[in-house]
C-alpha positions in Angstrom: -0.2 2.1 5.1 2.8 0.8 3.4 4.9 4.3 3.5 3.4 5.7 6.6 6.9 4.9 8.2 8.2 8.1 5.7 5.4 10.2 6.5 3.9 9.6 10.3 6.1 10.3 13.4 5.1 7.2 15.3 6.7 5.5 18.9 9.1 2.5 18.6 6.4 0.5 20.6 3.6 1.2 18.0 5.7 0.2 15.3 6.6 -3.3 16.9 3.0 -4.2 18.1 1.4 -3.3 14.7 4.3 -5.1 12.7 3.9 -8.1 14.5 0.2 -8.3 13.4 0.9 -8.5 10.5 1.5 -11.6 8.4 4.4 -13.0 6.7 3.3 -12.2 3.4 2.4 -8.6 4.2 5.6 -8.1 5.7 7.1 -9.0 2.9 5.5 -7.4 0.5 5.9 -4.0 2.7 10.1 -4.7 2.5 9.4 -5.2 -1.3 7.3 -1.7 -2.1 10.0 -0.1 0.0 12.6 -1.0 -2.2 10.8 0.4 -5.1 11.8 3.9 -6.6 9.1 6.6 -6.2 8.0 6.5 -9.6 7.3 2.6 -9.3 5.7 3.3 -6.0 3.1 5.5 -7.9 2.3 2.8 -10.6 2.2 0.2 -8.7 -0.8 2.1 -6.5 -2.4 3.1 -9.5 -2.5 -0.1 -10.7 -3.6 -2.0 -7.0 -6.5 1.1 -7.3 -7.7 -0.2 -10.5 -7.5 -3.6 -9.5 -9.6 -3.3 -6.3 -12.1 -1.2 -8.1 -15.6 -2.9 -8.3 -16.5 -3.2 -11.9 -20.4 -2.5 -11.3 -19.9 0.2 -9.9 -20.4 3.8 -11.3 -17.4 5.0 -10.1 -15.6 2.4 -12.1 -16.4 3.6 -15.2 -14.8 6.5 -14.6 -11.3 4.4 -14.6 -11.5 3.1 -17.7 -11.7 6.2 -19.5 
């Protein structure tokens, strides 16, 4: 979600309604990752993956490899 704006063509309208359902924070943190380089962008997604991973799960173990 946070760089669709680079990626989807989208209408003006659609942009406004779904920004203003979002809140505060998750504006903000959207203006933050934006100003991060590409290479930040990556490792920062990586690192939010890892981080929402459920540790029981099988597929988890596959991360910490």
């Amino acid at each position: 979600m946070l760089d669709r704006t680079k990626t989807e063509p989208f209408s003006v309208e659609t942009n406004e309604f779904e920004w203003r359902d979002l809140s505060t924070i998750e504006r903000r943190l959207i203006r933050l990752y934006r100003l991060l380089n590409e290479q930040e962008q990556i490792q920062l997604r990586r690192m939010s993956q890892v981080l929402a991973t459920n540790p029981k799960s099988p597929r988890a173990a596959d991360f910490n490899r």
